[in-house]
TORPADREN-929393 format. One record per residue (C-alpha): residue in one letter; x, z, y. Coordinates in steps of 0.2 Angstrom, whole numbers, plus 2048, in hexadecimal, padded with zeros to 3 digits. Example, Ala and Ser with C-alpha at 12.3 -4.5 7.8 and 13.67 -1.06 7.14 Angstrom:
BEGIN
A83E8277EA S8448247FB 
***
This chain:
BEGIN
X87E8C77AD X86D8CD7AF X86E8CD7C1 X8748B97C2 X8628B77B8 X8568C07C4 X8608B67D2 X85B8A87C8 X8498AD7C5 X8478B07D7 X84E8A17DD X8458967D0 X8338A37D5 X83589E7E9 X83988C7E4 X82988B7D9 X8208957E8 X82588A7F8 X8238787EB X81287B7E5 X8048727EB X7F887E7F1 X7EA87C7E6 X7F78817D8 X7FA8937DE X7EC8A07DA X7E88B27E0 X7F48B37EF X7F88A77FE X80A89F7FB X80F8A8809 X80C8BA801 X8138B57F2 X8258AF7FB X8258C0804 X8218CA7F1 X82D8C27EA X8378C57F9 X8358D87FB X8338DA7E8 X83E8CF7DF X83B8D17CC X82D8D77CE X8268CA7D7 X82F8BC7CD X8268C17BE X8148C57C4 X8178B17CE X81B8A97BC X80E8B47B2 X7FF8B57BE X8018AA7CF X8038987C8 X7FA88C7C1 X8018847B2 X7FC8767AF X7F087279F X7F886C790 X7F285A78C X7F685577A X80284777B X7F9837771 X80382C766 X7FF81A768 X80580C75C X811802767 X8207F9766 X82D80176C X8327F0778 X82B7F1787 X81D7E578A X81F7D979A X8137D07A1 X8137BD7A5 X81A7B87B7 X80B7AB7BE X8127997C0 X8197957CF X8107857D7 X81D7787DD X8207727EE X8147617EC X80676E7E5 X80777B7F5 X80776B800 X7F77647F8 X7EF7767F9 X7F377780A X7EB76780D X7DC76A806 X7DA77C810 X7E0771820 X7D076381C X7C4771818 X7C677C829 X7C576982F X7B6766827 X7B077682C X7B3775841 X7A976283E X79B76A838 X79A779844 X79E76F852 X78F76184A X783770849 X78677685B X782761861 X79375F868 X79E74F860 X7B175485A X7BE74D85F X7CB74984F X7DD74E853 X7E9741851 X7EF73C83F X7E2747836 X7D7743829 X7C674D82E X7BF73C839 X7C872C83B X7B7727846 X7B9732854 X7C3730864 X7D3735864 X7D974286E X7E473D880 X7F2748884 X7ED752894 X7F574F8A4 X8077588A9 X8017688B3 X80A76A8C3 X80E77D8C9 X80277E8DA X80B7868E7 X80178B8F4 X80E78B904 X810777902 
***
């Protein structure tokens, strides 16, 4: 029986060693502890548990006044289809707007594209011509 429990308290002393975050072990490199406990079993078990860690400070657990239903917060509203349209319009007439006055403050006249909003003065654009592949042996 008593040695199934320093089994155990080695086992649980090298798991604590190898899974503890470096800033957490004191005195000795992990790497020297693992080989104490190694060599020394129970001795080493016990000197890791009473000297080599760093236990973590005991914070006071605060007692709040809540209800004991978990609090959810509101989902946002979902906008309907018509409303993403209209906001996708308004961000497609604003970068419109935004290219006619770039291209009016560099003295160049837009042209509108087809069925757009931004200038129903302008010249429409022409499609260009069908490209051709040039081969050079004919």
């Amino acid at each position: 029986m008593i040695s199934v429990i320093s089994l155990l308290l080695i086992i649980g002393a090298l798991v604590d060693i190898i899974s503890r975050p470096d800033d957490e072990v004191k005195h000795l490199p992990k790497l020297v502890w693992v080989i104490l406990v190694v060599f020394l079993p129970l001795i080493g078990s016990v000197v890791w548990f009473a000297v080599g860690r760093e236990y973590a400070p005991r914070v006071p657990r605060q007692r709040t006044a809540r209800s004991a239903a978990p609090v959810f917060e509101p989902l946002p509203a979902r906008k309907s289809t018509e409303e993403q349209i209209a906001e996708l319009d308004r961000e497609i007439e604003y970068y419109q707007k935004r290219a006619r006055l770039k291209e009016l403050q560099m003295g160049s006249t837009p042209l509108a594209i087809e069925g757009s909003k931004a200038d129903t003065d302008a010249p429409m654009l022409e499609p260009l011509p069908e490209r051709r592949a040039i081969n050079p042996e004919t």
